[in-house]
Every structure is written in structure tokens, then in C-alpha cells.
N, C-alpha and C positions, 0 to 999 in steps of 0.2 A: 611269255606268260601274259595275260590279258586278267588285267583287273577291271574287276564288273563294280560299277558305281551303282551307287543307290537310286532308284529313279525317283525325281524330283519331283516333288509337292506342287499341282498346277496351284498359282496363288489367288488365295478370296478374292474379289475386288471388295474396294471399300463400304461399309455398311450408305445408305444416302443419309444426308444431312436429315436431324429431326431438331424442333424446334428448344430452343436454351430456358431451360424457367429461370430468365432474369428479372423480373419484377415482382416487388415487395409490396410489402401493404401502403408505406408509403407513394411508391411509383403507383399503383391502381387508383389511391387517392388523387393523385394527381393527374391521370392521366380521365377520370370522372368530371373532376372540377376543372379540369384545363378546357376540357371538349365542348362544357358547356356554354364557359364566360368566352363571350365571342367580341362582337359588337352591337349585336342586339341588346341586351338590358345597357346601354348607353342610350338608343335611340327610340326603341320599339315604344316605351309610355305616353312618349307625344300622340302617338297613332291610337293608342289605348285612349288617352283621356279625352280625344276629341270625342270617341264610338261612346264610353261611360259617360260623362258629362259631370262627375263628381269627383273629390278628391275621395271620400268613406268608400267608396262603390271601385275605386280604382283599387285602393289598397286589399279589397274583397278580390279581385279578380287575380291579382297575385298571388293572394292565400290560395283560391283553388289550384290554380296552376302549380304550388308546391304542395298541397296535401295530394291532386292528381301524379305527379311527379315523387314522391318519395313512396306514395303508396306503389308505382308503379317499381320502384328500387327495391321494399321489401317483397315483392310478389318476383321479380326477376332472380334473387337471390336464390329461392329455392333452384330455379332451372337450372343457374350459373353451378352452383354447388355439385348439382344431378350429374351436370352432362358437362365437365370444366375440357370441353375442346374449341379448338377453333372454330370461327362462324358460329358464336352464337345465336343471333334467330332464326339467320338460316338452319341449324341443326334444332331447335327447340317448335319450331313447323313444321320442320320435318318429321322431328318423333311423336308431337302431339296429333297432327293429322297423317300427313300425306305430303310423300316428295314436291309434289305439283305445288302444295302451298309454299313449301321451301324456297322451292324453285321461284314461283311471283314477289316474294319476298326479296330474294336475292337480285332476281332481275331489276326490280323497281330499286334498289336500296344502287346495286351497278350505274344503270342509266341515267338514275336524275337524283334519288336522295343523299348517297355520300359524295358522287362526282360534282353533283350541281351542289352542294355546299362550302366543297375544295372549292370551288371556280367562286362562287360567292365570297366566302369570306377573304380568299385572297385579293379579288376588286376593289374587298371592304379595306384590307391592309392599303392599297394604293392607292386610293381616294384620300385615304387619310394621311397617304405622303402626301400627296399634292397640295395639302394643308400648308407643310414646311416646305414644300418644290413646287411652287405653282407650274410648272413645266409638264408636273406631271399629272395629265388629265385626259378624261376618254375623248375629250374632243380634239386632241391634238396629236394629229395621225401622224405614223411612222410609213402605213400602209393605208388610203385612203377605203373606205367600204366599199366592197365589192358586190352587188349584188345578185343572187344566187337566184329571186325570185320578186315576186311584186313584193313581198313583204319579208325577206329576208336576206342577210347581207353576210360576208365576215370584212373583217376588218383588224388593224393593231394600231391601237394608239397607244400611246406613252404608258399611261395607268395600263394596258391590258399586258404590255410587254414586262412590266414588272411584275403583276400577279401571275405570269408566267411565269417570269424568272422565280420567283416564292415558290412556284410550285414544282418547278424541274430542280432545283436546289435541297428541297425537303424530300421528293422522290428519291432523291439518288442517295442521298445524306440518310435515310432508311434504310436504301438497298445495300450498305454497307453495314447492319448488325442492331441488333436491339439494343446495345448499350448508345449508340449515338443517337437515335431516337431519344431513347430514354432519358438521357442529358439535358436534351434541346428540352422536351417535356418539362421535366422537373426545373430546369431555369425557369422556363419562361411563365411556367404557371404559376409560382411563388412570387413571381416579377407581378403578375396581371392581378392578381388576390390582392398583394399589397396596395398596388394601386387603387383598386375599387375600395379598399378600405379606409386608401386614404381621401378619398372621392365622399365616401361616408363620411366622414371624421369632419371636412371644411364645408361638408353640407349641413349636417345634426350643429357644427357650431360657429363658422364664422360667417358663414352664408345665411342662416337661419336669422329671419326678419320680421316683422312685425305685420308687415304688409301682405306679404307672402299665408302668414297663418291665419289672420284675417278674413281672408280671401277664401283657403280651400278650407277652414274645418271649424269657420262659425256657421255654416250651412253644411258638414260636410257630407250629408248621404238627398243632398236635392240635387237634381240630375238636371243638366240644361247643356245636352251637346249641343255641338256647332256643326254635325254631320247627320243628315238622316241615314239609318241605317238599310230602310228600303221604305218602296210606297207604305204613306203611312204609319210607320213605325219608329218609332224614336224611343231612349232611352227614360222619358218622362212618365210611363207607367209603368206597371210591375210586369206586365210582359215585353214590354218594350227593353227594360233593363236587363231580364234577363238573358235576353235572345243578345244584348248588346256585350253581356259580357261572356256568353259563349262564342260570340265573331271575334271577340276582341282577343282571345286564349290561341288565336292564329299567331299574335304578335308575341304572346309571354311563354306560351309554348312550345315556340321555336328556339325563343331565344335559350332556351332551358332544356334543347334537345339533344339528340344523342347520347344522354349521359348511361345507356347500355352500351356505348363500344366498348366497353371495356370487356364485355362478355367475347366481342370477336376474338382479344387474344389470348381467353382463357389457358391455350396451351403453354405460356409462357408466362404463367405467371404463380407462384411460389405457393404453396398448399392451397391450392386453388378452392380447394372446399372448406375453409375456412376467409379466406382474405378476399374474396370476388362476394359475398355479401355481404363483410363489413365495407368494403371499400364503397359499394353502389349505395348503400346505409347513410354513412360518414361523407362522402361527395356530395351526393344532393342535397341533406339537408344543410350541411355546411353552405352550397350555394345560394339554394334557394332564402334561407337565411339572407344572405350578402344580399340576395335581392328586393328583400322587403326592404330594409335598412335603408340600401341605394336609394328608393321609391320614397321614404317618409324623408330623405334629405333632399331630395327634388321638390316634393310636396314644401316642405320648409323654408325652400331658397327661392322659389317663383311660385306668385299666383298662378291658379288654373289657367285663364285665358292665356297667356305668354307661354305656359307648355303647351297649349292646346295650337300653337301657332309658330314657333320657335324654329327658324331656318332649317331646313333638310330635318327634322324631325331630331335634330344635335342637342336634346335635352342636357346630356350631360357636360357638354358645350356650355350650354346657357350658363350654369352651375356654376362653372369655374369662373365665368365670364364676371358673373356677382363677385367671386373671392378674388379674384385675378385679373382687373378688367384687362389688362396690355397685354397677359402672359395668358391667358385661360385654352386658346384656342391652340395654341401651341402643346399647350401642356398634354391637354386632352388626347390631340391629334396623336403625339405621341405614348400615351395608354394603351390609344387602341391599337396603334400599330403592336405593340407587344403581344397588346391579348388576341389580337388574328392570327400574328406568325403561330403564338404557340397552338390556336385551334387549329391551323390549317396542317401542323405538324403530328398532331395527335388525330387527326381524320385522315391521314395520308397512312400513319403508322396500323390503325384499326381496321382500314375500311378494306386494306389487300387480303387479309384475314379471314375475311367473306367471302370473298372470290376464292383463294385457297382451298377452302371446304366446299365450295360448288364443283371446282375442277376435281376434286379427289373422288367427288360422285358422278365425273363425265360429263354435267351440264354446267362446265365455262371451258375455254381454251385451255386444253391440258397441259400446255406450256405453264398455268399458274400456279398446277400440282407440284410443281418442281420445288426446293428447297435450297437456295446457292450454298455457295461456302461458309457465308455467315450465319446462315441459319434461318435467314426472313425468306419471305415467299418473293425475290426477286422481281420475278416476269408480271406475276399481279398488281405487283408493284408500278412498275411501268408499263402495263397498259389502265389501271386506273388513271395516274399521271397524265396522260396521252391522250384520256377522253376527258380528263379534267381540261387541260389545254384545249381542246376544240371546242369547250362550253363556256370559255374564254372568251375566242374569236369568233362566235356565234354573234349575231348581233339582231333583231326584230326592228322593222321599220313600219313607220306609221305613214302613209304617203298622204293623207290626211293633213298632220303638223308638220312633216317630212322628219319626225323626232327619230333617232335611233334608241334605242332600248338594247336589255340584255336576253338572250335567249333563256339562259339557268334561271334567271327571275322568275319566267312564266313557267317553266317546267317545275319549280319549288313550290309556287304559287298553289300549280295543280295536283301536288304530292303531298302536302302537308296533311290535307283530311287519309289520303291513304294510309299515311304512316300512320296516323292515327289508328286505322283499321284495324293493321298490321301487330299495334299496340295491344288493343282490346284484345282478338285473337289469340296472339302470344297467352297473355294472362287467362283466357278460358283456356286455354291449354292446360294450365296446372292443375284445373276441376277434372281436365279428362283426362291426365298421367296418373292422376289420385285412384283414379278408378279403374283403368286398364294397366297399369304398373303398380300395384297397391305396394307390392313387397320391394319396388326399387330402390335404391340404396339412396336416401337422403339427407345429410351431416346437418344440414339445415331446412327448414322445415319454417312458412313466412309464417311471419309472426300476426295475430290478428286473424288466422283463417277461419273461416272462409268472409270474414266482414270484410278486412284490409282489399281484397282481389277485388269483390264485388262492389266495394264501393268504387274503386277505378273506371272496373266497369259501365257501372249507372252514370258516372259523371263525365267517361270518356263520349258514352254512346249518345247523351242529350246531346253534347259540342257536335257529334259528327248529324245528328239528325239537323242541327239548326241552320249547320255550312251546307247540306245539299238541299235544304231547302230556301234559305235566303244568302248563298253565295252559290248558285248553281254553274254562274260560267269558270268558277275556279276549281269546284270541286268534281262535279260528275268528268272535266278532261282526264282527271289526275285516276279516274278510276278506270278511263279508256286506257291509259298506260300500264296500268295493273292485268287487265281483261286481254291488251296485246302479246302479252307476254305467256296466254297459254298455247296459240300456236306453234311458238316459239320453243316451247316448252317440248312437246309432242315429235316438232322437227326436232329437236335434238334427240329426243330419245330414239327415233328411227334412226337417224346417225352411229348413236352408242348403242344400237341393237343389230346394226348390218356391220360395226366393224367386229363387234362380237362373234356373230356367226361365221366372218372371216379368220378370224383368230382359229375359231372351233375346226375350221374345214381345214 
């Protein structure tokens, strides 16, 4: 007798990993404010107050940088709400114009504005060991410079081999799940806030001197820098100041930038159309707050000229130096290394995010479409990592002074008016989703329309008119970067349209 079995069920394979919404209004607040406090508003005011030449006119130049910046959080909010997927500006160019702007967007943001910020602010964390390890320093090679060309090298000293270590440590420490990121984040940014606050607190009172007030704010809106800002110009007349303090918004602007990654990891984060505009809301202004504060306790603790001169540009150095003369430089050194790890953690965790959404539409390595077992974009992950590390070991030589330099410097240098660009663009975007998406679904809706966008605007576009016309050698390179990337573009879509038609055949 032959018993006939049932034939068996071929089995599914498994659905592919999609991403976990684990982060809360809290984590998005933190991961806004974490991104921004770096090491720049420690340093970047010395640079500012030399360009202003006043203390009234410094504190102006702050204010615009957070009315420019917050205005820019409520206008981003709409997008974030609209469109809550990964790669935020990547996807938010894309749908207001055209893939192709997407695409420059994401290219430039790939090559040199999130990797060349990893590679930065990691340097920034080791420089500032080398404070408590004198050992550890770029001039003290493990791998003497190599040179590549007349004016370029690699190289690994002490200081670069840790900022890699920082940075192959927070890669992989990602590539292992949102909750481990999100940890590191949340420590470290609670860590780096307190700090600056308490940075505020010994500056507004035991710092705060007689001498010091005197000095910046019985004269405090007469201008008398110590730097001409080009033939002729100086911040001593009312065109001179202004143009001085739109050059000078390189320094306050940076340091108060990226606070939209939080959009790249919209997909992972908990009612996204509700908590991805409070969070960009509540992070900037909460920051940019910290950072006026910071500035009027500088202002307090040292006359103008001593900030306008003050070693490595270590304003907040100086600060403690007043309240702590034996401990200050320690104490500091150690703030910042905090407030680096956790930027360089929260740019590592964001910035694969972008690439993920480029690979999903066939313009990145489709390897970074992939999703691992834990649910992060893995392969994006490390190859961000990877390019971050070679803009590490990059090095610029002067054969001139025979100085070495850093390559991400000059490529940041050249990118900061683009992102700028990038910035204005985005926000005309929401005039032209209004009008070609009229009926699109939006939970939030910025507040202030259409003043709030347009004032961004008017105030982004003077800053970017004033850089390509009195900072041309740093700005127009940074637009050759942006302009390289459409061939680029084109080559790849002939790629993802010949394997297409293979597919088809």
C-alpha cells in the first residue's frame, strides 16, 4: 500500500530587514543638539571677533546665525513631517526639483560635508588629548608623510591614528543597531550641554571682571578689528561691518551646523510627523540659546583684545584659565573631547542615512541599499567610515613654509558657502511643494509662512553673495565640487539604465 504524503509548502524566505522606529522625542532632541555642540563655539569667537572688531556687533552676529538657524528648523519641519523617510535632503530635492539636484546634494554632502566633518571633528577630539597626552600630536609620526605630489602627502601621526581609532570604533559601534548609537548619543550629549553650561555659569560669575566689561561694552558697537577683511575694507563703516559680519557667519554657522540630520534618519524615528518638528524646534533654539550665553560669559571674562589674540583661537581655554588658572586647560581639553566623541557619533549614525536613500534610487553603491540584521544601513556605514579615514591621512603641503596641513580643512573651507546653497534651495522648495503638491498630506504646516522661509532666504543669500565676492578663493572651489558631480551624476544613470535594459532582455 503506498501512502501518498502531502506535498510540501516551498518555504518564504525571510521578509529583508526594514528600519526599527527607535527614537523618541527625547533621542531627536538629542541627537539635534548633540550634532551641533562640537568644538566650534569653543573656539570659532576668537576668529569672529578679530573680523567684527566689537563686542555689541559680535553678540549681533550670533543673534543672526540663530534667528538664520532656527528659522531654518521651522521651515525644515514642514519637509521632515511631509516626507518622514530616510535622506532627508536628499529626498526633499529630489521632490521639490529634480533627482539631479538630489543627487549634487548627496554627492557633495558624501565627499566632503559629512565625511570631511567626521575626519574634522575627530582631529578636533585628538588635538585636545594631546592637551592631557602631549604624545599625542600631528607632528609626531607613526608613519612619516608620504608624498603623493608637489603639494600633497598622506601621512599618520599619533593625533591622526586616534581620530581614526574614534572613528572605526563609532562606525562599527553603529553598525551593530540604533539602540547603541543611540546610547552613545544620549550620554554624551547630556554630558557636553552640562558642560557648556557649566562653562556659562563660571563665566556669567566667577570669571566675570571688572576689567573684562570695561573694555568690550563701554564702547560696545565701535568696531576696531585687528584683521582687514579685504583691500580696503574693514569693519569700521557700515559697509564694512556688514560684509564683516556676513564673512564672519563662516565661523558661527558652522559651528551650529548640521542640526537637519536628524531628518536623514526620519525613518526611525517614533511618529515622525509629530516629533521630527518639535525635535529641530526644541534643539536649535535650546542651542543656539547656549550659545549666546557662552559668548556674553567670554565677553565678561576677557577683554576684546586677549580674545581677539588668545592661543589657537582656545577662547574657552582662555575662560577657564581666569577661573582655574592651574586646572583650566585640562578641564576644557577634556569638555571637548566629550563634545567631539558624541558629534562624531551622531554624524557617523546620520550621515549613512543619505547614502541609503541615494543607493535605494541606484545613484550610490548598491551595497548601501542593504539593511543588516540589526536594521542600520550597514555597508553605508562603512564605506562613509572608510572615506572618512582617508580624509584623515590626507595631508596639504606648503613647500613654501614646508608646513603640513589637512586636506578636509580645505575641502570644508570650499563647501560651507555650498551648503549654504543647498540650504536656501531646500527652503525654496517648500514655496514650490505648496504649489505643485497643494493637496499633500501635511501634519505640520511652518509656522510664520511664508515670512519665517523668506526671511532665511534674504538673509542666507546676502551671506552667500558676500563669500563669492570677498572670499572667492574658498568659495567658487566649493562650487566646482557641487558642478563635478553632474557628470557624475549622468555616468551613473547610464550605468543604472544599461543594467536596466539587461534586466529587461
Amino acid at each position: 500500500m503506498t501512502i501518498c504524503s502531502e506535498p510540501q509548502k516551498a518555504e518564504m524566505p525571510p521578509p529583508p530587514p526594514t528600519f526599527d522606529r527607535g527614537l523618541g522625542l527625547f533621542d531627536s532632541i538629542m541627537i539635534v543638539s548633540g550634532i551641533m555642540i562640537g568644538s566650534g563655539i569653543f573656539i570659532v569667537s576668537a576668529g569672529m571677533s578679530r573680523q567684527i572688531g566689537s563686542a555689541g556687533w559680535l553678540l549681533v552676529a550670533w543673534a543672526l546665525t540663530g534667528v538664520l538657524t532656527v528659522s531654518g528648523a521651522l521651515t525644515y519641519g514642514e519637509l521632515a513631517a511631509m516626507m518622514p523617510q530616510a535622506g532627508g535632503m536628499y529626498i526633499y530635492l529630489r521632490e521639490a526639483f529634480s533627482p539631479l539636484w538630489g543627487f549634487l546634494y548627496g554627492w557633495t554632502l558624501w565627499t566632503v560635508i559629512q565625511t570631511g566633518s567626521i575626519a574634522a571633528v575627530a582631529i578636533a577630539f585628538a588635538r585636545f588629548a594631546g592637551v592631557l597626552l602631549p604624545s599625542i600630536s600631528e607632528s609626531h609620526y607613526l608613519i612619516g608623510p608620504i608624498h603623493l605630489a608637489s603639494r600633497y602627502a598622506v601621512s599618520l601621526s599619533t593625533a591622526q591614528a586616534l581620530a581614526i581609532g574614534v572613528i572605526v570604533l563609532l562606525t562599527l559601534t553603529n553598525s551593530r543597531g540604533l539602540e547603541y548609537g543611540k546610547i552613545i548619543q544620549n550620554t554624551f550629549t547630556v554630558a557636553k550641554i552640562g558642560a557648556l553650561v557649566a562653562l556659562i555659569v563660571l563665566g556669567l560669575t566667577v570669571g566675570a571682571n571688572a576689567g573684562a566689561i570695561h573694555a568690550n561694552f563701554d564702547h560696545a558697537w565701535m568696531a576696531q578689528p585687528s584683521v582687514s577683511l579685504a583691500a580696503g575694507v574693514a569693519a569700521t563703516t557700515a559697509t564694512g561691518l556688514f560684509i564683516a559680519i556676513c564673512i564672519s557667519q563662516t565661523g558661527s554657522l558652522f559651528s551650529a551646523d548640521s542640526w537637519h540630520d536628524i531628518t536623514f534618519v526620519a525613518a526611525e524615528v517614533k511618529n515622525p510627523r509629530r516629533n521630527l518638528p518639535l525635535a529641530l524646534v526644541i534643539g536649535t533654539s535650546a542651542v543656539i540659546l547656549l550659545y549666546l550665553l557662552a559668548n556674553v560669559s567670554y565677553l565678561l571674562t576677557l577683554p576684546l583684545p586677549v580674545m581677539q589674540n588668545v592661543a589657537d583661537d582656545r577662547v574657552a581655554t582662555a575662560v577657564l584659565r581666569v577661573v582655574f588658572p592651574r586646572f583650566g586647560a585640562s578641564m576644557m581639553a577634556s569638555a571637548i573631547m566629550v563634545s567631539t566623541f558624541g558629534t562624531v557619533n551622531a554624524l557617523t549614525l546620520a550621515g549613512a542615512r543619505a547614502s541609503y536613500a541615494m543607493a535605494k534610487d541606484g545613484l550610490f553603491f548598491r551595497s548601501a541599499e542593504r539593511l543588516n540584521a540589526k536594521h542600520v544601513p550597514g555597508w553605508a556605514l562603512l564605506l562613509q567610515g572608510g572615506w572618512s579615514v582617508l580624509l584623515v591621512s590626507a595631508r596639504t603641503y606648503d613647500p613654501v613654509s614646508g608646513q603640513y596641513g589637512n586636506l578636509y580643512n580645505n575641502l570644508l573651507d570650499y563647501v560651507i558657502s555650498a551648503a549654504l546653497m543647498f540650504y536656501i534651495l531646500t527652503i525654496v522648495g517648500v514655496f514650490r511643494l505648496r504649489k505643485t503638491r497643494p493637496d499633500a498630506n501635511r501634519p505640520y504646516r511652518t509656522w510664520g509662512y511664508p515670512v519665517v522661509p523668506a526671511l532665511y532666504i534674504l538673509g542666507a543669500s546676502a551671506i552667500l553673495v558676500v563669500l563669492f565676492v570677498y572670499r572667492p578663493t574658498t568659495t567658487w572651489p566649493g562650487l566646482g565640487i557641487v558642478v563635478l558631480g553632474v557628470p557624475v551624476y549622468f555616468l551613473v544613470g547610464l550605468r543604472k539604465s544599461a543594467q536596466t535594459d539587461g534586466v529587461e532582455r
